[in-house]
C-alpha positions in Angstrom: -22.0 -3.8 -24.6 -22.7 -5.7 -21.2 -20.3 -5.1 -18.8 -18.8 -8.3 -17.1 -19.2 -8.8 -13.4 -16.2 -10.1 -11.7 -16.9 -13.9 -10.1 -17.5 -13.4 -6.4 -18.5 -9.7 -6.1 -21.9 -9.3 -3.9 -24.2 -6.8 -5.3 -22.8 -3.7 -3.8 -19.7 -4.4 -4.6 -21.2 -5.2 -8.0 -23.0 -2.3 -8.7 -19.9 0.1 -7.7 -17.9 -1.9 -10.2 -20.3 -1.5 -13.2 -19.4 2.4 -12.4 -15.4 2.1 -12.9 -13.6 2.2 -16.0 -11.6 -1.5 -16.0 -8.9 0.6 -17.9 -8.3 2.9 -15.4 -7.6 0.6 -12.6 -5.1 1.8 -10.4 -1.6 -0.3 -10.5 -0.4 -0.4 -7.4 -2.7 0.7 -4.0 -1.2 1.3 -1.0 -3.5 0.8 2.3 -2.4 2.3 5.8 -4.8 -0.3 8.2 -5.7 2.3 10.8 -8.5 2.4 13.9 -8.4 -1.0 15.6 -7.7 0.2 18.9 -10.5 3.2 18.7 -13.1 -0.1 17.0 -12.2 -1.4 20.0 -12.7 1.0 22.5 -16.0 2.3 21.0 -17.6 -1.2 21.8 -15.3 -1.7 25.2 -13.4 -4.4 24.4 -9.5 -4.6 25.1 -7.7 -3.3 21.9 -6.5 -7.0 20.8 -10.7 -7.4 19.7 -10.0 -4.8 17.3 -6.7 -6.5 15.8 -8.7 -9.6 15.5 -11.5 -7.9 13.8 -9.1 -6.1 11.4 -8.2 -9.7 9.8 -12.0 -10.1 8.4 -11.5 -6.9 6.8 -8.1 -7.7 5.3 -9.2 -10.9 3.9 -12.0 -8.8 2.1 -9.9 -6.4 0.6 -7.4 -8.7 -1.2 -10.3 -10.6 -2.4 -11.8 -7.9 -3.8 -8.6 -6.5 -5.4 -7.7 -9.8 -6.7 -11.3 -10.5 -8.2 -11.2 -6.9 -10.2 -7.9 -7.4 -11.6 -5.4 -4.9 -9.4 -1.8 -6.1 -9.7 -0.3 -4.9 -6.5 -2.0 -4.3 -3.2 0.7 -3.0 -0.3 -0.6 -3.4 3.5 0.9 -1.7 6.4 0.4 -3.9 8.6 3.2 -3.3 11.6 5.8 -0.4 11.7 8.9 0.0 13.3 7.7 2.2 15.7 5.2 -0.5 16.9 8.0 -1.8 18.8 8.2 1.1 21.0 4.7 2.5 21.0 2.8 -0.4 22.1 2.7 -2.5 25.4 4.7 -5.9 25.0 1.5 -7.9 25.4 0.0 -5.9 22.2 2.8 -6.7 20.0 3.2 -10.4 21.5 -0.4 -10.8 20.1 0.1 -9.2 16.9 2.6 -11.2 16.2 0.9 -14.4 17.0 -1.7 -13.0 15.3 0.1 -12.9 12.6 1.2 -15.9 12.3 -2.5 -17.4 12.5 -3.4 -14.9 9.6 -0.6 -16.7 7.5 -1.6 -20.6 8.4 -5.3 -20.1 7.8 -5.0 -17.8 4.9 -2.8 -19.2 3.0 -5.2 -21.8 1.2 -7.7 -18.2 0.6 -4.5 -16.4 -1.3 -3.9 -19.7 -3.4 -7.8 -19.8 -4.5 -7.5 -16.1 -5.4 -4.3 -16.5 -7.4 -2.6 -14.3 -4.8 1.0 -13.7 -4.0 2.7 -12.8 -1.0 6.0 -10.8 -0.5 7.0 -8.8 2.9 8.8 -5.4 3.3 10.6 -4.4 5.8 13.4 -5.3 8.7 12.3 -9.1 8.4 15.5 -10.0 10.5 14.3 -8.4 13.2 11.0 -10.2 13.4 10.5 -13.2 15.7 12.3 -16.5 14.4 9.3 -18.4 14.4 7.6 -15.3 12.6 10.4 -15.4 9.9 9.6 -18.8 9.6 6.0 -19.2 9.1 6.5 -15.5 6.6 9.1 -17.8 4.2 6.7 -20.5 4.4 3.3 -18.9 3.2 5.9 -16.9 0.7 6.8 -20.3 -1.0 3.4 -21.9 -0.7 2.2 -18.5 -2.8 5.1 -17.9 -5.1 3.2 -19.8 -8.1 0.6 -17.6 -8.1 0.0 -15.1 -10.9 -2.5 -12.8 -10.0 -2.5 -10.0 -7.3 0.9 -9.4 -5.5 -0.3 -8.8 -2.1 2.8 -7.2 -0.1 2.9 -6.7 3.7 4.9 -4.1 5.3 5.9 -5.7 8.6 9.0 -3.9 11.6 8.6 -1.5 8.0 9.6 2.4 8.5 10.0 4.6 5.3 13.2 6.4 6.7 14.8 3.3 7.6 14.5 1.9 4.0 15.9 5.1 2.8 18.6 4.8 4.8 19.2 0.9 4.2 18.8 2.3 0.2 21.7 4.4 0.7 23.9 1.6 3.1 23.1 -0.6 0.3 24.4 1.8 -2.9 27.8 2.5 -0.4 28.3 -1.2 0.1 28.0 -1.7 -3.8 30.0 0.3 -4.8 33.0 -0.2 -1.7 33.0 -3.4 -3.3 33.7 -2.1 -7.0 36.5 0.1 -5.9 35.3 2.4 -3.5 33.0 5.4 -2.8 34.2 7.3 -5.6 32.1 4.8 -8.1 29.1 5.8 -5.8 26.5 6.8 -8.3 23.4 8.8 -6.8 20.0 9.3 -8.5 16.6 8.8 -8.5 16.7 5.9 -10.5 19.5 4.5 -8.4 17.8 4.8 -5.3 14.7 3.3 -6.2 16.8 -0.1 -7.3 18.1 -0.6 -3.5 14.5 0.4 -2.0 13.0 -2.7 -0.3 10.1 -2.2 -3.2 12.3 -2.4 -5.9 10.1 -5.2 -7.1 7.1 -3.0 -7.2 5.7 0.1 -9.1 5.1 2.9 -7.3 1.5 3.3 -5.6 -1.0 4.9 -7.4 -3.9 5.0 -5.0 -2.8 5.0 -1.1 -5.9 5.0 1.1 -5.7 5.6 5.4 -8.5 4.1 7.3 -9.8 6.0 10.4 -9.9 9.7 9.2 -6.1 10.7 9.9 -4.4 12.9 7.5 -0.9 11.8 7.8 1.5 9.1 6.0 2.6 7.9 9.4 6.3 7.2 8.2 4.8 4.5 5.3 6.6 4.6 1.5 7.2 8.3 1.6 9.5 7.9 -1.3 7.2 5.8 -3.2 4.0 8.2 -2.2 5.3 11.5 -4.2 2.4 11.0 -6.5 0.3 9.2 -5.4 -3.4 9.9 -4.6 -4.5 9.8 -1.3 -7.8 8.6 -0.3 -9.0 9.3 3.4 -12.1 7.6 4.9 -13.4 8.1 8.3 -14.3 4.3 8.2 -12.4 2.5 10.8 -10.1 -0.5 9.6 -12.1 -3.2 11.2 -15.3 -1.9 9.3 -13.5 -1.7 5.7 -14.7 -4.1 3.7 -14.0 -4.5 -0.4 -17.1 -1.9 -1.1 -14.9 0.7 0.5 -11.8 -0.2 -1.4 -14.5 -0.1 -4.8 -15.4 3.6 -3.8 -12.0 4.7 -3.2 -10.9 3.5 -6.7 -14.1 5.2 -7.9 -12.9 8.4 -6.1 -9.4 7.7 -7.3 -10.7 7.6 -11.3 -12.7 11.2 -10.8 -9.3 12.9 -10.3 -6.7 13.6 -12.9 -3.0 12.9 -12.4 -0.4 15.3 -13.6 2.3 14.7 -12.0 3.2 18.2 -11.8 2.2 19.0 -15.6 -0.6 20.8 -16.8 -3.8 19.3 -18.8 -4.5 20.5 -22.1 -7.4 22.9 -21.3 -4.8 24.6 -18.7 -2.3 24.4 -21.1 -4.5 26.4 -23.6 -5.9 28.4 -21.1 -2.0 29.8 -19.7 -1.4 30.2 -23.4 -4.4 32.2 -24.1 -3.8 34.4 -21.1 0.2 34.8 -22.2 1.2 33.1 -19.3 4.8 32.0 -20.3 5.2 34.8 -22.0 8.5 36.4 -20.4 7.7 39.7 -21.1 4.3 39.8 -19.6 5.1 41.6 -16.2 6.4 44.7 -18.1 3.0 45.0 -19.2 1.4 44.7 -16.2 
């Protein structure tokens, strides 16, 4: 049977797709946007160029994810530590910056039957930020298709932490601390994704190996793609080969397959008694 091409796929991306298994799509991917200031330097332009760049490459993503069908796409796009980390005139820019992405992307997202939703300290955004962020949320909010989420003033630990002020506050308010219930379940319905399956596929840009303090409760198994590519050069072909990547490997979440199954019980490998043979 002919497989169907999504609308709006260019040949590459095409020709990647016809190779994936539509069943198999990942859920939920996860994308840490990394390498604008080194896309920058490279071609000796002040590391703002590279910020600016980064937005083409974001627009092609979430149109690629929306096209194939993938239900959640999370970006990190500005972390707490940003605040401290980068000059005031950076972080100034970004943050006009993103308020441009929202205005002139908002009528791209409605064409693509995307939706928009933020994680993170949003109080502690600009008020003119906040404001433009509620407005492309309510302009989306009919959507049906791809959830796009940003992570913006987002750090893993402080959501943990706001998970846990948030199970204490519930339960000082139903008689105290000694109603506090604690487990996994539990703290994964205070978690700023509570809305949101866990990732499946979580991809870094720029050839880092490191999580960089982004949904390290959420990431416990997830795979984890790497590319050398820089952000500002990732374009929906690289988000096609890293679910292509993502489908050759097989998730166990700790278990066993069935071959290794079969092979540990050919070899006796539960057995208790097999060291007092050895």
């Amino acid at each position: 049977m002919q497989r169907t091409i999504p609308a709006g796929l260019d040949r590459k991306e095409a020709a990647i797709f016809l190779q994936l298994d539509p069943a198999r799509l990942p859920r939920h991917i996860a994308i840490i946007m990394d390498g604008n200031g080194r896309w920058a330097r490279r071609r000796h332009m002040p590391r703002v160029a590279g910020h600016r760049a980064g937005v083409e490459s974001v627009r092609s993503t979430v149109e690629t994810a929306a096209r194939i069908g993938v239900p959640w796409l999370t970006l990190y796009a500005f972390s707490e530590e940003n605040w401290k980390k980068r000059p005031k005139t950076e972080v100034g820019f970004l943050m006009k910056l993103l308020g441009r992405f929202l205005k002139q992307e908002v009528p791209a997202l409605n064409k693509n039957n995307v939706r928009l939703e933020y994680i993170g300290r949003r109080h502690e955004l600009p008020a003119d930020v906040n404001e433009r962020m509620e407005w492309a949320r309510a302009e989306t909010a009919k959507n049906t298709g791809l959830v796009l989420t940003l992570a913006l003033n987002y750090s893993a630990r402080s959501e943990i932490v706001d998970a846990f002020r948030s199970m204490a506050d519930a339960a000082a308010r139903n008689g105290g601390l000694s109603h506090l219930h604690v487990d996994e379940e539990a703290v994964a319905q205070h978690l700023y994704t509570r809305h949101l399956p866990d990732p499946d596929l979580l991809i870094r840009t720029s050839g880092e190996m490191r999580l960089s303090n982004f949904l390290l409760w959420q990431c416990a198994y997830a795979e984890i793609y790497v590319t050398s590519t820089l952000w500002p050069d990732f374009r929906g072909t690289h988000l096609l080969e890293a679910i292509a990547e993502y489908q050759k490997r097989e998730r166990r979440y700790g278990g066993l397959n069935e071959d290794r199954i079969h092979d540990a019980v050919e070899d006796n490998e539960f057995a208790p008694h097999k060291a007092a043979h050895r």
